[in-house]
C-alpha positions in Angstrom: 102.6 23.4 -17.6 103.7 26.2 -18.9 102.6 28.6 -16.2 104.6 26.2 -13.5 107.4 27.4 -15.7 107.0 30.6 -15.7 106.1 30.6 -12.0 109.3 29.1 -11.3 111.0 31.3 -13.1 111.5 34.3 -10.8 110.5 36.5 -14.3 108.7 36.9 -17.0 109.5 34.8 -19.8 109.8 36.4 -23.7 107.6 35.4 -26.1 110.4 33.6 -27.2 111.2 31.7 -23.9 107.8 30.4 -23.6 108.0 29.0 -27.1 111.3 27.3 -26.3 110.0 26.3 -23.2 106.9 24.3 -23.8 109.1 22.0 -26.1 112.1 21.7 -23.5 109.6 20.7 -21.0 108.1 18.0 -23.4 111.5 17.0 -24.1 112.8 16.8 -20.3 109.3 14.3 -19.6 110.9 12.3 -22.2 114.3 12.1 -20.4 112.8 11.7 -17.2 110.9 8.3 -18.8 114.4 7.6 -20.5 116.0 7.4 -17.3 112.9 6.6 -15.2 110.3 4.4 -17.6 107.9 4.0 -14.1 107.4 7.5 -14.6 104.7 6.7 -16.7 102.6 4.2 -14.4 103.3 6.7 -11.5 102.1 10.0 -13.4 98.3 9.6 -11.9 99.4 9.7 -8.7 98.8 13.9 -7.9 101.9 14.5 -5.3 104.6 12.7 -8.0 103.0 14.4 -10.7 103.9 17.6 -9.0 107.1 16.4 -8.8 107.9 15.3 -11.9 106.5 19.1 -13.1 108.6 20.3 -10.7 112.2 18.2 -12.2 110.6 19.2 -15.7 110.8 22.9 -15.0 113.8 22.5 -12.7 115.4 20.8 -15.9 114.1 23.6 -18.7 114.9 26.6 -16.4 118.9 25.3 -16.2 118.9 26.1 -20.3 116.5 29.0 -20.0 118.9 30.9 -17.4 122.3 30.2 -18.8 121.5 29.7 -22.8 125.1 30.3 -23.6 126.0 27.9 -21.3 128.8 29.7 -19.1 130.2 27.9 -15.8 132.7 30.9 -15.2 133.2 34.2 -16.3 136.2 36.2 -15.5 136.3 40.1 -15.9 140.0 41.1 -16.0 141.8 39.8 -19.2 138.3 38.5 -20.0 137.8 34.7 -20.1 134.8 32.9 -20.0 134.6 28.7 -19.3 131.5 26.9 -20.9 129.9 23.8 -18.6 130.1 21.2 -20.7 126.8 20.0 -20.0 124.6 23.2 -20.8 126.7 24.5 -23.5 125.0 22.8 -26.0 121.9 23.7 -24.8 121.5 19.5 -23.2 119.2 19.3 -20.6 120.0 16.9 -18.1 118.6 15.5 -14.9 121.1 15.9 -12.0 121.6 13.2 -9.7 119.4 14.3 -6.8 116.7 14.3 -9.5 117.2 11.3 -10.4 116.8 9.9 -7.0 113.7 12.1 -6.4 112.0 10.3 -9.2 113.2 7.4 -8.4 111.9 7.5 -5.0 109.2 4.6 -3.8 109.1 3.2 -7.3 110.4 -0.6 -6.1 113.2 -1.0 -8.8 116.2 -0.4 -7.1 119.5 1.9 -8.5 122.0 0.0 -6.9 124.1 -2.9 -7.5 122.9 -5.1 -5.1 119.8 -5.6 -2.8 120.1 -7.5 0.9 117.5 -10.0 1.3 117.3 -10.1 5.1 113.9 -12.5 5.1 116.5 -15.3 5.0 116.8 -17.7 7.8 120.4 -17.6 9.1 122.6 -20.8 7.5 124.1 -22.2 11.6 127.0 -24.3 11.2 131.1 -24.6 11.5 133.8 -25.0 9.0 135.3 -28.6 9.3 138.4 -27.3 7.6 139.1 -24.3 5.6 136.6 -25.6 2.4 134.8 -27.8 4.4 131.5 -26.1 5.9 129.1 -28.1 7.6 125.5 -27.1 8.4 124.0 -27.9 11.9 120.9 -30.3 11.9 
């Protein structure tokens, strides 16, 4: 796992890096089974295990490339604005993770499912709160 990583990474990573690494990336499978619990029934399936390695390093590499956090940086009268979700060092799966790993795993995200196996309900309203069904 910890190649994928460091393949990902566009660099070598320090001594140091890879250290911090190998736990984020335990730490962002156990997010990813926080927020997605099928993970774990789905995991022996080769092509989502590859992509839940590649959300794991996806995850990791967002701390590894900005430790410190910064969203903007200005250079003239210096000031500097910390993203609130990487400046303490969180990792966090972004929404079009989410939805990767969510992808063919039958529960559904939204509030509602439509049922259209249903036979349509024929019929006329008598009055305004009065329906009645054909026969």
């Amino acid at each position: 796992m910890l190649q994928d990583l460091t393949n990902r990474s566009l660099r070598p990573l320090s001594e140091q890096e890879q250290t911090v690494g190998v736990v984020l990336l335990e730490d962002a499978w156990n997010l990813i089974l926080s927020q997605r619990p099928s993970a774990a029934d789905r995991i022996a399936d080769a092509a989502f295990k590859a992509l839940v390695v590649q959300v794991q390093c996806a995850v990791v590499l967002r701390v590894l490339r900005n430790p410190e956090g910064k969203l903007e940086e200005q250079i003239d009268d210096y000031r500097y604005r910390l993203d609130s979700a990487t400046s303490t060092g969180a990792l966090y799966l972004t929404d079009a993770e989410l939805a990767l790993l969510g992808a063919g795993d039958g529960e559904s995200d939204g509030a509602w499912t439509v049922n259209g196996s249903r036979k349509p309900v024929v019929g006329w309203w008598e009055t305004p709160d009065r329906w009645v069904p054909s026969t």
